[in-house]
NUBASE-872755 format. One record per residue (C-alpha): residue number from 0; x, y negated, z negated. Coordinates in steps of 0.05 Angstrom, whole numbers. Example, Ala and Ser with C-alpha at 12.3 -4.5 7.8 and 13.67 -1.06 7.14 Angstrom:
% NUBASE-872755
   k     c1     c2     c3
   0    246     90   -156
   1    273     21   -143
END
This chain:
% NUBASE-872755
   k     c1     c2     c3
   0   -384   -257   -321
   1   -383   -234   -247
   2   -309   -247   -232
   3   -255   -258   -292
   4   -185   -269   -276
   5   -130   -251   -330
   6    -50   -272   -327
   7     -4   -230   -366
   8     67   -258   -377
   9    131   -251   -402
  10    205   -213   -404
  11    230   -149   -376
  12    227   -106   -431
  13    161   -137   -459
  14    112    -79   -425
  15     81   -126   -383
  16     60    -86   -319
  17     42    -24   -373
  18      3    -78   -408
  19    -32   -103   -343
  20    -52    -26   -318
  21    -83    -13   -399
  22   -120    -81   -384
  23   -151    -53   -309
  24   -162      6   -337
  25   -210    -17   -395
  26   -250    -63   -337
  27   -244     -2   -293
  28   -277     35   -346
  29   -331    -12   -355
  30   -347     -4   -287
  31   -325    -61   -262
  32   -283    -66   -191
  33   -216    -79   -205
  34   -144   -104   -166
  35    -76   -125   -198
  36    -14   -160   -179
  37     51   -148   -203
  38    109   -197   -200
  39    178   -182   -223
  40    252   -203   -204
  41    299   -146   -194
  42    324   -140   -271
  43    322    -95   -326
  44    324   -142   -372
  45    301   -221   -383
  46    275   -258   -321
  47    198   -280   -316
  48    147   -221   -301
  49     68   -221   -295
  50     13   -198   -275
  51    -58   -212   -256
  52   -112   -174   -269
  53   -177   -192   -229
  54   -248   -156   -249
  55   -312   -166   -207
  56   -379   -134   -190
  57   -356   -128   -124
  58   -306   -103    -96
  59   -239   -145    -87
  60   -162   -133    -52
  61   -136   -202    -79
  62   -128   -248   -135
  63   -150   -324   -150
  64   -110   -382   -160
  65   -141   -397   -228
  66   -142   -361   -293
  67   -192   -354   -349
  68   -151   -319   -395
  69    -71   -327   -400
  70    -36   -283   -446
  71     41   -305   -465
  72     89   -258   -496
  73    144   -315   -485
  74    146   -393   -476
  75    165   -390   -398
  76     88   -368   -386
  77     54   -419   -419
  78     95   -474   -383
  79     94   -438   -308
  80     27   -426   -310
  81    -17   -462   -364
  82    -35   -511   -299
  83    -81   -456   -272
  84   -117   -439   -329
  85   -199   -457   -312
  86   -235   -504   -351
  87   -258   -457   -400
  88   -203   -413   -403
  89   -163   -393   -462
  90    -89   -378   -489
  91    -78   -314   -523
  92    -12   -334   -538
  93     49   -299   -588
  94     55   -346   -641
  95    119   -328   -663
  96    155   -346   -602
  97    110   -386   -570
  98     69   -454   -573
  99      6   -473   -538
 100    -67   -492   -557
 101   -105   -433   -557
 102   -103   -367   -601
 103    -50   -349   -628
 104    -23   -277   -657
 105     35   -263   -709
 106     69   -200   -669
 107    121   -196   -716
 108     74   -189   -776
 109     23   -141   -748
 110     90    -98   -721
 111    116   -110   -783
 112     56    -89   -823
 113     54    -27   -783
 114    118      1   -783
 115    106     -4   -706
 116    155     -9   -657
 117    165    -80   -609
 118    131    -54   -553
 119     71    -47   -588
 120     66   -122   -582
 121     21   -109   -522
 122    -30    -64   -554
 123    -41   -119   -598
 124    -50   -176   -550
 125    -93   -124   -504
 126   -139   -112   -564
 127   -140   -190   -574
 128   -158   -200   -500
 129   -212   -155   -498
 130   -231   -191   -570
 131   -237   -252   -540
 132   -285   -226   -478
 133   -333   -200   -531
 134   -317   -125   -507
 135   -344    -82   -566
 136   -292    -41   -606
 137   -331     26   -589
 138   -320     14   -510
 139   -252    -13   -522
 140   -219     39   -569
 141   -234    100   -525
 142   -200     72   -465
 143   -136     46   -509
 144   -127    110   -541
 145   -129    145   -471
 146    -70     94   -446
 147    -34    107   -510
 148     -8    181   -513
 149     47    174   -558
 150     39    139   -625
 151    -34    136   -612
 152    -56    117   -683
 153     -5     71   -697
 154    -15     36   -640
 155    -95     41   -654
 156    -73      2   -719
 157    -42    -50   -692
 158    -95    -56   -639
 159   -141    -65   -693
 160   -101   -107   -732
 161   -100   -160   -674
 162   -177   -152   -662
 163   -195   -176   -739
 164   -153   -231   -729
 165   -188   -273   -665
 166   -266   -291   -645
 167   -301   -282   -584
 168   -304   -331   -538
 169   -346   -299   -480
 170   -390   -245   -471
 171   -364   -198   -421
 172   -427   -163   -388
 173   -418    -94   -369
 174   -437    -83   -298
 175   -449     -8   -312
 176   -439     52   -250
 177   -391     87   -295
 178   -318     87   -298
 179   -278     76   -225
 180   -204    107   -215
 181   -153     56   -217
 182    -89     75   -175
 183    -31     41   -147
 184    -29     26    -66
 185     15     76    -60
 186    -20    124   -113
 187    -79    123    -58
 188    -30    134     -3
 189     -6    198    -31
 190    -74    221    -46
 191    -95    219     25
 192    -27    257     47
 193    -50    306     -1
 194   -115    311     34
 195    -83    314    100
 196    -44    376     77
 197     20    358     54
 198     63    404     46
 199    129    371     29
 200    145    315     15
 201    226    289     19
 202    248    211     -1
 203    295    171    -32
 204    278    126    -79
 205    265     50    -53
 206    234     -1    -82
 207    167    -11    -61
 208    159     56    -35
 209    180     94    -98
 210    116    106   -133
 211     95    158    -74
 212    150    197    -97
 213    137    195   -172
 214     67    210   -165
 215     78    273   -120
 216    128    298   -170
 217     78    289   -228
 218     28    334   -188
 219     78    378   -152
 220     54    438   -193
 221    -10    438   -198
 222    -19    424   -126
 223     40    479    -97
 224     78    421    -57
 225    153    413    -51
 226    180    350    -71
 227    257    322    -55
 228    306    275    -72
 229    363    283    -33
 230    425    247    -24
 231    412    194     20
 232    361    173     78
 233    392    209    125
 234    390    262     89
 235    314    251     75
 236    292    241    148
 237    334    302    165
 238    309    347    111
 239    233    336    135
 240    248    354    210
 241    275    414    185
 242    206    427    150
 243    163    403    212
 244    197    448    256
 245    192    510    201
 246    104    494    215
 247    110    457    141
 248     66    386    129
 249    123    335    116
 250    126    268     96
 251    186    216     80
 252    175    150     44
 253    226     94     50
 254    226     16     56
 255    265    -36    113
 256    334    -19     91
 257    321     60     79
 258    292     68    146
 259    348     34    184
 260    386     91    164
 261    336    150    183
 262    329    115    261
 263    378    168    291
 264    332    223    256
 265    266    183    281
 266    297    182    353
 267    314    266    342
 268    242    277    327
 269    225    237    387
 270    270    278    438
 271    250    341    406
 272    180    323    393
 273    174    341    329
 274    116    318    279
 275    135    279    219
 276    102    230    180
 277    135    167    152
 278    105    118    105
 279    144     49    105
 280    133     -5     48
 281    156    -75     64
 282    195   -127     31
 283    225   -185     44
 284    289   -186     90
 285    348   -186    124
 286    381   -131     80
 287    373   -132     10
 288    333   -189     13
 289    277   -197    -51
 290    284   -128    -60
 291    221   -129   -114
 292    175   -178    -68
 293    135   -165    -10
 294    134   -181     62
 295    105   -165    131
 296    163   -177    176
 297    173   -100    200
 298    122    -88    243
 299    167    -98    304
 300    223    -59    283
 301    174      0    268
 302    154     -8    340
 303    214     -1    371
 304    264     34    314
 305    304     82    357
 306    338     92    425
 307    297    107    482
 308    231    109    491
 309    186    164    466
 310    111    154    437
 311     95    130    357
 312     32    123    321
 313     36     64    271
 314    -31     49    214
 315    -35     -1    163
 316    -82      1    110
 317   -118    -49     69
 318   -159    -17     24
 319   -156     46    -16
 320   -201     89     28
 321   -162     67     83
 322   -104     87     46
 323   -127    152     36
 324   -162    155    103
 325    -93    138    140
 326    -61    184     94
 327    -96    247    120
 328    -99    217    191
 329    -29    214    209
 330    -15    291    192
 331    -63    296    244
 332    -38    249    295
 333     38    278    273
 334     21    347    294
 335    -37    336    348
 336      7    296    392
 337     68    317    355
 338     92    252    343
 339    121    203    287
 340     69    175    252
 341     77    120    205
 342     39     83    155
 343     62      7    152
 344     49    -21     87
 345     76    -77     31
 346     96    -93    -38
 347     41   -118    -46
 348     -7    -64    -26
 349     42     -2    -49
 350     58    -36   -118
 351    -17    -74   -133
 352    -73    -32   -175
 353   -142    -16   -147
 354   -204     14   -156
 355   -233     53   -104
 356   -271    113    -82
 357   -264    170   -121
 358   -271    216    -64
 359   -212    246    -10
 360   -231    238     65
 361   -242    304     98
 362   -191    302    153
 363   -211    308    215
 364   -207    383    248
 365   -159    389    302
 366   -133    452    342
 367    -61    460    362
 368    -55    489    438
 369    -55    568    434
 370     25    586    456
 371     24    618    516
 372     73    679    517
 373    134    684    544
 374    143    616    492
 375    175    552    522
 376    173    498    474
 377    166    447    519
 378    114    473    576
 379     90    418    612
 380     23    401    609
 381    -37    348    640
 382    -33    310    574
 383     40    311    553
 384     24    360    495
 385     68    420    493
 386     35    490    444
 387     64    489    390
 388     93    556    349
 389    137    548    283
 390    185    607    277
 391    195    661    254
 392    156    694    310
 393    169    766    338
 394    208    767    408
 395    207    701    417
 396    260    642    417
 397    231    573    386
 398    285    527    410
 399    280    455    399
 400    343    399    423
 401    358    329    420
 402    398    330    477
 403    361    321    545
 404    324    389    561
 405    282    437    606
 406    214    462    587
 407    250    523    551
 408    299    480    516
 409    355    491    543
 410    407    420    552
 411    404    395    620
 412    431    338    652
 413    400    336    715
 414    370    280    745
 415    292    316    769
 416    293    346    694
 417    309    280    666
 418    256    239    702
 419    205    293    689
 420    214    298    615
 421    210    232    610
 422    153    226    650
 423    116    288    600
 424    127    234    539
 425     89    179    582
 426     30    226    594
 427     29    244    520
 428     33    162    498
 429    -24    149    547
 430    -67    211    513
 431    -41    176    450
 432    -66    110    476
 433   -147    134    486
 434   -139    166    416
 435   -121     97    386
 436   -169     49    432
 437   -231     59    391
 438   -274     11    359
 439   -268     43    290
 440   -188     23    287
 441   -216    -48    289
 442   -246    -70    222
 443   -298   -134    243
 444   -321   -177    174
 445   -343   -234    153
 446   -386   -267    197
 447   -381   -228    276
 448   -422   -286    311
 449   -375   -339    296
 450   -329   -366    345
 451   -281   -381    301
 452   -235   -320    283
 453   -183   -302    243
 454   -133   -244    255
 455    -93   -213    197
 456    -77   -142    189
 457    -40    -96    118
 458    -54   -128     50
 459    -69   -200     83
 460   -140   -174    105
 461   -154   -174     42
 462   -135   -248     31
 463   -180   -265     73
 464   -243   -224     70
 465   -271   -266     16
 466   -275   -325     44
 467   -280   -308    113
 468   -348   -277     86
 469   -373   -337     53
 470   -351   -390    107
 471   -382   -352    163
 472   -317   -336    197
 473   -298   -272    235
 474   -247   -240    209
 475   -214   -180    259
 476   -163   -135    239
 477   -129    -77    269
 478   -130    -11    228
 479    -85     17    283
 480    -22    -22    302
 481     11     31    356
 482    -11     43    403
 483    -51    -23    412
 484   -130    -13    411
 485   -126    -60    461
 486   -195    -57    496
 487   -225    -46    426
 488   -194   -109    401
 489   -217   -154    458
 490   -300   -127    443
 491   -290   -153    377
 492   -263   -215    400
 493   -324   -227    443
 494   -346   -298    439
 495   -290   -327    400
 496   -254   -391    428
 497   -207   -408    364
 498   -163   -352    334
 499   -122   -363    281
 500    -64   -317    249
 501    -43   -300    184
 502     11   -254    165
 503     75   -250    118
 504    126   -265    163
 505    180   -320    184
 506    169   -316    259
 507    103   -277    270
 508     99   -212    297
 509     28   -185    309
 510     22   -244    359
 511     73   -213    400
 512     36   -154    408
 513    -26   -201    418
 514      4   -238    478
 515     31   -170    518
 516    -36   -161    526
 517    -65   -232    545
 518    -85   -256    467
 519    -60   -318    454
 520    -77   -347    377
 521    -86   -423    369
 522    -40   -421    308
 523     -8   -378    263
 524     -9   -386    184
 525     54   -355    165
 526     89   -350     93
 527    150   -319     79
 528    175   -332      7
 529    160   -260    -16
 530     92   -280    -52
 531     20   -265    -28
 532    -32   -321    -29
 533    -87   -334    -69
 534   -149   -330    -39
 535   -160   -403    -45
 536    -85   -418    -23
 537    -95   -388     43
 538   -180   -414     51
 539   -141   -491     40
 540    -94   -470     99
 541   -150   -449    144
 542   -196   -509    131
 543   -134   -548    147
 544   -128   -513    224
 545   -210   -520    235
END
């Protein structure tokens, strides 16, 4: 099979995302491409949770509507989702809790049997899925007894125990090309802040953001980084100014809420120009919100978060390697133009699991201006772009202030001072502008003739690359959200008299930035319940606006 979907459900507690990521893995292994989806109310306990697991020969940023394999730990999945099971799909099912036609597996009994313990329940309907694909024992083991470091054999048992029990029903073919890595969005993200030098990195923990921060812990040692948890947000955005201006690499990772709190911090780093970078994973909102589901209703308040005005570099990626690309790139922005930089992502990108490239982007080589001695921090230049030297450095004073200031630092309120600072932060935007208005910060799929063209940028993209590809419609998406690649943008829109929008949002907000610069869309496809689409979900909108 080319393209297999797989829906894993049931209760908090029942190791159903663990049981998802063992699943991608095997595929992964196999050397197939690979992307899951996570869904999960905000409980520890009880609720409905699942996944979907989506292996191709190709590669793929999205799920299907239909499944060909459902496997139901509880009652609540068979009857949510049974509907969307394909023609010749199957049931792997629990058959001591639930009911359905399909195969069944006694849980209890193998457990039992084993002297296992209830969340081994998975490894047994894991080993029954991968039964049922006709995935050989000898390819299957290796992978399960990599995912399983503790209780490995018993688990192996069980696994085993589950396999004797069902038949095959397909025959999975392995595409071959050797085992792909299989990493969360935000997994990918931290691996290209790695690559772009990282040095610290300072956050509190925030749901969908948090896995940055786990991961970096995990690797803290091996890779010499420092890794934080303070307090609170303010504390966080605080904390990695005070790195920055030390010459240290940092980065802060928060979500809507978080980041409303470190806006007095963003606007310090803007007065003082200090570099930082900031990763920012949506959900939905106001508030709390969904805190556990995704949305893409930010973007605006990215773009102007802060008093005053001072220059910002926002990204979004869509794909791992743009993850990783993005990830590198902003230290560079950060401490070229010495600027925030932020990477704008989602639930769904930070929590789903993808394979990708195996490889870290060499970031690109940039050259901080030389200091000129005596030091001011803030010597005016053509471009906006003060030298910048971290202390400690002999005989000289590295003073940076929030208040208004001269060149040397030093708090002034008058009026010619004033207007000429801020006039040395609009020299540095426009320098930050020609950086940003190239044609590789707009991605161009799908079919670039066709006059028909839809706009979608973050984890949508990859909603609608599929189909865009095989109904021969352009798709055009900004890599670069801030500054606007504005001339960039309009080449690829060359020829195009219908464009259509999708995004994740009540109101829309990338068509606001659209129409400041004479883009109008002919309709916007929004959705704002906290779920992503299908890829069939949003194809049946477009058709409907053709």
């Amino acid at each position: 099979m080319a393209d297999i979907s797989v829906l894993i459900g049931g209760k908090a507690g029942d190791g159903i995302s663990q049981a998802g990521q063992v699943t991608g893995s095997v595929f992964s292994s196999l050397g197939y491409h690979v992307y899951q989806y996570v869904d999960y109310p905000s409980l520890i306990r009880g609720g409905h949770n699942f996944c979907i697991i989506r292996a191709a020969e190709f590669p793929i940023t999205a799920f299907r509507s239909r499944f060909d394999v459902i496997i139901a730990f509880d009652q609540q999945t068979v009857d949510l989702h049974s509907d969307r099971l394909s023609d010749n799909g199957i049931i792997i099912y629990d058959s001591g809790r639930v009911k359905a036609e399909g195969q069944g597996i006694p849980l209890s009994q193998i457990i039992s049997m084993h002297q296992g313990l209830p969340v081994m329940g998975n490894t047994a309907m894991i080993s029954a899925l991968l039964r049922v694909l006709g995935i050989p024992w000898d390819l299957a083991e290796p992978v399960l007894r990599r995912k399983m470091p503790k209780s490995t054999e018993k688990n192996l048992d069980i696994a085993h125990a589950a396999w004797n029990i069902l038949t095959p029903k397909q025959d999975l073919v392995v595409p071959g090309g050797g085992p792909r890595p299989f990493l969360s969005g935000n997994e990918w993200i931290a691996l290209g802040l790695l690559a772009g030098g990282l040095d610290a990195y300072i956050a509190y923990p925030m749901t969908p953001s948090s896995g940055i921060l786990h991961f970096l812990a995990s690797v803290k040692e091996e890779t010499g980084i420092q890794v934080y948890h303070p307090e609170s947000e303010i504390a966080v955005i605080l904390m990695a100014l005070g790195f920055s201006y030390a010459g240290k690499k940092a980065a802060v990772g928060t979500s809507g809420g978080g980041f409303c709190l470190m806006t007095e911090g963003l606007s310090l780093a803007g007065q003082a120009e200090i570099p930082i970078v900031i990763v920012v994973s949506q959900r939905t909102g106001p508030s709390t919100g969904l805190p556990t589901y995704t949305a893409q209703s930010d973007l605006l308040f990215i773009r102007h978060a802060g008093q005053g005005e001072f220059p910002r570099w926002i990204a979004a990626p869509a794909t791992p390697e743009e993850a990783m690309f993005l990830g590198a790139e902003a230290f560079r922005i950060a401490w070229e133009f010495q600027v925030p930089a932020f990477i704008l992502t989602d639930k769904t990108f930070s929590e789903g699991l993808f394979t990708g490239s195996p490889d870290l982007p060499d970031p690109k080589p940039y050259e901080l201006k030389a200091p000129v001695f005596p030091y001011s921090r803030y010597m005016d230049q053509p471009d906006g772009i003060s030298p910048l030297l971290s202390p400690p450095h002999p005989g000289e004073i590295i003073k940076i202030n929030s208040y208004t200031h001269d060149f040397e630092g030093i708090t002034s309120e008058d009026p010619e001072i004033t207007t000429t600072m801020a006039e040395k932060r609009k020299r540095k935007e426009q320098a930050l502008k020609e950086q940003s208005d190239r044609p590789i910060n707009v991605i161009i799929s799908g079919d670039e003739r066709s006059p028909v063209c839809i706009i979608a940028w973050g984890s949508v993209r990859g909603q609608v690359s599929e189909f865009a590809k095989n109904h021969s419609i352009r798709l055009v998406s900004p890599l670069i959200l801030e500054p606007f690649p504005v001339n960039a943008f309009k080449t690829a829109l060359d020829g195009v008299t219908r464009i259509i929008i999708t995004e994740e949002s009540a109101t829309g907000q990338i068509d606001k930035i659209l129409m400041e610069h004479g883009i109008v869309p002919d309709k916007l496809i929004l959705r704002y319940d906290g779920r992503p689409s299908a890829i069939e979900e949003l194809e049946e909108q477009v058709r409907r606006e053709l």
